[in-house]
VOKEDREN-755122 format. One record per residue (C-alpha): x, y, z; residue in one letter. Coordinates in steps of 0.2 Angstrom, whole numbers, padded with zeros to 4 digits, always signed. Layout:
XYZa...
end
This chain:
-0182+0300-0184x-0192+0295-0199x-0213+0293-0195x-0210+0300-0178x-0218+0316-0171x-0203+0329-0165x-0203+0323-0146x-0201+0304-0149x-0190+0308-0163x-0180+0318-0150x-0182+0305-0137x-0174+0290-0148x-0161+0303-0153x-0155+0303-0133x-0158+0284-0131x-0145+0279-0145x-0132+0294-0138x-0137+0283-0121x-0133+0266-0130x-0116+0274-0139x-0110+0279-0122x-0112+0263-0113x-0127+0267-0101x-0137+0254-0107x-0151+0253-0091x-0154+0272-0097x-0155+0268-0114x-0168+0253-0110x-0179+0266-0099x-0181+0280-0115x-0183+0266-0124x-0197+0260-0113x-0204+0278-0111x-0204+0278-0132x-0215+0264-0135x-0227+0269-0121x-0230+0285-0131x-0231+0276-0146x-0244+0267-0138x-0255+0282-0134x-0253+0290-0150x-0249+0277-0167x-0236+0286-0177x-0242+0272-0191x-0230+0257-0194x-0215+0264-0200x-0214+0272-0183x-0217+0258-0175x-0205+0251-0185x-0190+0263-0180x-0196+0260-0161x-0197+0241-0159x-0180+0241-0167x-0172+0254-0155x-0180+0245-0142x-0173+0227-0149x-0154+0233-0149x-0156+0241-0131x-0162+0224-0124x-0147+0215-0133x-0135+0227-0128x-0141+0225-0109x-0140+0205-0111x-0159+0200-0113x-0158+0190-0130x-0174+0182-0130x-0183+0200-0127x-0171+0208-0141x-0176+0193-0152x-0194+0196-0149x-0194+0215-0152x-0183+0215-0168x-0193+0201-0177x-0208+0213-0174x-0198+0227-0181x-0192+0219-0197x-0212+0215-0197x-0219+0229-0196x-0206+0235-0208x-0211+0222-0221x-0228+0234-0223x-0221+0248-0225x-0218+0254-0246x-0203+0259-0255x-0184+0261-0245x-0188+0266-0230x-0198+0250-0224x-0185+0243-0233x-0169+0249-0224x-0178+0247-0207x-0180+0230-0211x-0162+0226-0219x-0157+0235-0199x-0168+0220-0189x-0162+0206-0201x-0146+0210-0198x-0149+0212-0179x-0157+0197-0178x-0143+0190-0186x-0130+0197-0175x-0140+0192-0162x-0139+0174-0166x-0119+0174-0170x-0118+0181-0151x-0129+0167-0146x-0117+0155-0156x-0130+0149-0171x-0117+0151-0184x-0130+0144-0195x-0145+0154-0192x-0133+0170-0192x-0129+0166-0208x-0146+0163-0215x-0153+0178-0207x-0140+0191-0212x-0140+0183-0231x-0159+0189-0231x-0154+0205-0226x-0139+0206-0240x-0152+0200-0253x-0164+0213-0248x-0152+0227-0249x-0143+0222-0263x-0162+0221-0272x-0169+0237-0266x-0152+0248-0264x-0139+0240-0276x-0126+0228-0273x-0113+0246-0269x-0128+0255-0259x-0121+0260-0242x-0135+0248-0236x-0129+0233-0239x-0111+0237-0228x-0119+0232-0213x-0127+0216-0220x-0108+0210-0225x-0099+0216-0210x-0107+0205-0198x-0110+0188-0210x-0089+0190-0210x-0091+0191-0192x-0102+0174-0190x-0093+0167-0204x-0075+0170-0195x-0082+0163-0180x-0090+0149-0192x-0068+0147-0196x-0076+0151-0213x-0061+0164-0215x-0058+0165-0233x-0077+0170-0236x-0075+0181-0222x-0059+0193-0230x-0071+0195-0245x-0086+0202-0236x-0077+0211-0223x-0066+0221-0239x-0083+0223-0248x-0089+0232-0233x-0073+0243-0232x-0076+0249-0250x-0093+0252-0249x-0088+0263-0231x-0070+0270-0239x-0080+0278-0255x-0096+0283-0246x-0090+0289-0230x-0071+0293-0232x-0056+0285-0226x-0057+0292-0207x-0076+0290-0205x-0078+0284-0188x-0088+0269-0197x-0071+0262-0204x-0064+0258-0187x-0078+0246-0185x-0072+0238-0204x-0052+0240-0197x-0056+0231-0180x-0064+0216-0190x-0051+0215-0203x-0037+0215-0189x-0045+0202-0181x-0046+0190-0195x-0029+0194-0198x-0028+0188-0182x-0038+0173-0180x-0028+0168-0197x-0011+0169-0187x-0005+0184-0199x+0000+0196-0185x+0010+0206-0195x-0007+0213-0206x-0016+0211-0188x-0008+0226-0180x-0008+0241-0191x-0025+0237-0193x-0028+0236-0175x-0020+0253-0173x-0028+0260-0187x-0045+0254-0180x-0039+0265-0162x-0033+0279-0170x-0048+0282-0180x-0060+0277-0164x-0050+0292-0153x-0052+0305-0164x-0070+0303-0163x-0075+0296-0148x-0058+0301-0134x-0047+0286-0125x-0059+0283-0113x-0074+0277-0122x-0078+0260-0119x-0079+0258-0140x-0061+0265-0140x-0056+0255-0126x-0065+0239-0136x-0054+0242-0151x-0038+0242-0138x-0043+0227-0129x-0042+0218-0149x-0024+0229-0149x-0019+0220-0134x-0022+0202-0141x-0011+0206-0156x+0003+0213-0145x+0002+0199-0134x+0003+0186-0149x+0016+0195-0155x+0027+0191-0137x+0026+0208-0128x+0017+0203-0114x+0020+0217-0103x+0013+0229-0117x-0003+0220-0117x-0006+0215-0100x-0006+0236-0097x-0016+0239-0112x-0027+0227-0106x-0030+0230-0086x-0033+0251-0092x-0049+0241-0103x-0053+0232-0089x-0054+0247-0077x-0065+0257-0091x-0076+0242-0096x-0080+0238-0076x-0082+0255-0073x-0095+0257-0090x-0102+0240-0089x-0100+0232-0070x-0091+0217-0066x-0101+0203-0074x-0102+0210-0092x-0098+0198-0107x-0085+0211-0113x-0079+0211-0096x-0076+0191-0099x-0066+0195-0113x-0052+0206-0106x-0051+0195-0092x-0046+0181-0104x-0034+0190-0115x-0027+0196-0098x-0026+0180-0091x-0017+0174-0107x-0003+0189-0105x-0003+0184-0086x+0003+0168-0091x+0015+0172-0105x+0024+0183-0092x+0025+0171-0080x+0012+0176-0067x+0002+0159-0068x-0008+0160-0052x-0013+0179-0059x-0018+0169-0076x-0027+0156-0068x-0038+0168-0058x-0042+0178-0072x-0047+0165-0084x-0058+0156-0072x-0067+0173-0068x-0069+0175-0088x-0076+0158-0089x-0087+0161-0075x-0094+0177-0082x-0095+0168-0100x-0106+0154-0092x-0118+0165-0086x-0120+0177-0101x-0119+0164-0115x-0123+0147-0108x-0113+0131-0102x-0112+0127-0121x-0108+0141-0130x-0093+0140-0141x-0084+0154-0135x-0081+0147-0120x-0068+0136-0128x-0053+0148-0129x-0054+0152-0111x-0055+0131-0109x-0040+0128-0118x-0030+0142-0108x-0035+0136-0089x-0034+0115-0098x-0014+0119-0102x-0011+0128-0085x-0019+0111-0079x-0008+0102-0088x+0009+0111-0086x+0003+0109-0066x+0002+0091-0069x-0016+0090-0066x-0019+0078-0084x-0036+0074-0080x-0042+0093-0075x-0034+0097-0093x-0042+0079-0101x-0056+0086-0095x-0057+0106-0100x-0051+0100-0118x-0063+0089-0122x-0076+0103-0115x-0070+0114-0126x-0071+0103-0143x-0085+0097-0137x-0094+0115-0137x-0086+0119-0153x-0089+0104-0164x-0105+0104-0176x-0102+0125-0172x-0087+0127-0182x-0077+0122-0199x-0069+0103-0194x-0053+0112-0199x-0054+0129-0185x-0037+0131-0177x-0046+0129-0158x-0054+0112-0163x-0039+0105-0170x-0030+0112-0157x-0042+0102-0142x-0038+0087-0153x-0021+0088-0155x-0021+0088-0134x-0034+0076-0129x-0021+0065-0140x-0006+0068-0132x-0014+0067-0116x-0023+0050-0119x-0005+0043-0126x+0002+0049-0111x-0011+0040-0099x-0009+0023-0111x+0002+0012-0102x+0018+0005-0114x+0016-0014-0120x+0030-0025-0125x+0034-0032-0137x+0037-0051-0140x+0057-0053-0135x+0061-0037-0132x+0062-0027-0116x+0050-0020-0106x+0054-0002-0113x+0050-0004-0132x+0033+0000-0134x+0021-0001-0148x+0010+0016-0154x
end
């Protein structure tokens, strides 16, 4: 671990194989036990550096934002000091943190401003095909596909795969990462068709490396099931889906934000099969978990919304689904491009519902049956 004696260099090595095998409360207590030695004995700033970054993606991996925010500005700080590429690459890794960081917090904006500094800086001090600037590009496609910015995203997210494709080989475990993303595009843009092998691609590549079990393995199987489901076979993904549950509540506990996810893509394949009572449970445990880990206003939330506002409406219950709709627009709008298929989707239902609930006027001489729109 560059500017590090041998022991903290050592130390940080088992906190990051802590953080890649899910056991993120170890990983925050080697963390902890790093920066107190660095406190007794300065390794000079480029070891502070690597620490306070370590530290930073710890605390956002264990759902304390504001503490990761905090630590990975001083880290891309602290890196700003130190000379030639090595302050510089620590710093390109808090930027783009920090800018991860704020996607996950839903500023779209910010993300991108953030992870654009950090593409700008690599690009300047490694060149625009340095290895460095992959990370930058894989999450601005991330904030800007959550943005519904999706066209900008493609292009960000297939620079990343060439840069990873020629540096690293085409079965590096880094280009699961690349095939994950570009599957969920695919998805997000309703091109199922490109979603899937990508999806597959993104597992097999992730099992090789890491076994079925691992809860980055069982991630890129949950994204899987989302396609399978879209593509109409529900049973597939609703078994795909409860053995991620089983793995991510066994990794993570019961009230983790990845945990939130299955649930609503299990909901969702509940549903299509039938099993409405199954779905509505789900999607209101996912939307409970997602209100506590994000915030009431987060835009994420809006997908679970729709899904629990149309079992409202198929039960009859128009203003529980008036309600949920508007919710969920209302938490995506000023978020997200005016045209993002969820937005327009809440629009399109909060209009039919209000036709619905406006009464029919007649018309002068005719019965009381015509109506005007």
């Amino acid at each position: 671990m560059n500017g590090l004696p041998c022991d903290l260099s050592a130390l940080l090595a088992e906190c990051l194989d802590r953080r890649a095998s899910g056991d993120h409360a170890y990983a925050v207590r080697l963390a902890d036990l790093a920066r107190a030695r660095v406190g007794e004995r300065d390794p000079g700033p480029l070891g502070r550096a690597n620490v306070l970054l370590i530290r930073g993606l710890v605390a956002q991996d264990a759902g304390d934002p504001e503490v990761a925010a905090g630590l990975l500005r001083a880290a891309a700080e602290t890196a700003a000091v130190v000379p030639e590429e090595s302050g510089a690459r620590l710093r390109v890794h808090a930027l783009t943190a920090l800018g991860a960081l704020s996607r996950a917090g839903g500023d779209y904006s910010l993300a991108e401003g953030r992870l654009r500094a950090a593409l700008a800086l690599a690009e300047s001090v490694f060149g625009r095909d340095g290895m460095d600037v992959a990370g930058p590009c894989n999450e601005l496609g991330m904030a800007l596909r959550y943005a519904g910015r999706f066209d900008e995203a493609a292009a960000l997210y297939e620079r990343a795969r060439e840069v990873l494709e020629r540096v690293l080989g085409p079965d590096h475990p880094e280009m699961a990462t690349v095939h994950h993303n570009l599957s969920g595009l695919a998805h997000a843009r309703g091109d199922l068709p490109a979603a899937e092998p990508a999806a597959r691609r993104a597992v097999a590549i992730r099992e090789r490396a890491l076994g079925a079990d691992h809860p980055v393995t069982a991630a890129d199987r949950g994204a899987l099931a989302a396609i399978v489901l879209a593509r109409g076979r529900h049973e597939e993904a609703a078994e795909l889906l409860r053995a991620v549950l089983a793995v991510f509540e066994r990794t993570y506990g019961p009230e983790h934000y990845e945990v939130a996810v299955v649930l609503h893509n299990l909901g969702t394949a509940e549903y299509a099969a039938g099993r409405v009572r199954n779905a509505a449970e789900a999607l209101t445990r996912s939307l409970s978990i997602k209100e506590r880990v994000l915030g009431a206003e987060h835009p994420e939330l809006a997908g679970t919304l729709c899904n629990l506002a149309r079992i409202c409406h198929e039960a009859g219950d128009a203003g529980g689904a008036t309600a949920m709709y508007g919710r969920a627009a209302l938490v995506l709008r000023g978020s997200v491009a005016a045209d993002h298929p969820t937005l327009l989707l809440c629009d399109q239902a909060l209009s039919g519902l209000m036709s619905a609930r406006t009464p029919a006027v007649s018309e002068p001489g005719s019965s009381s049956s015509a109506s005007v729109s």
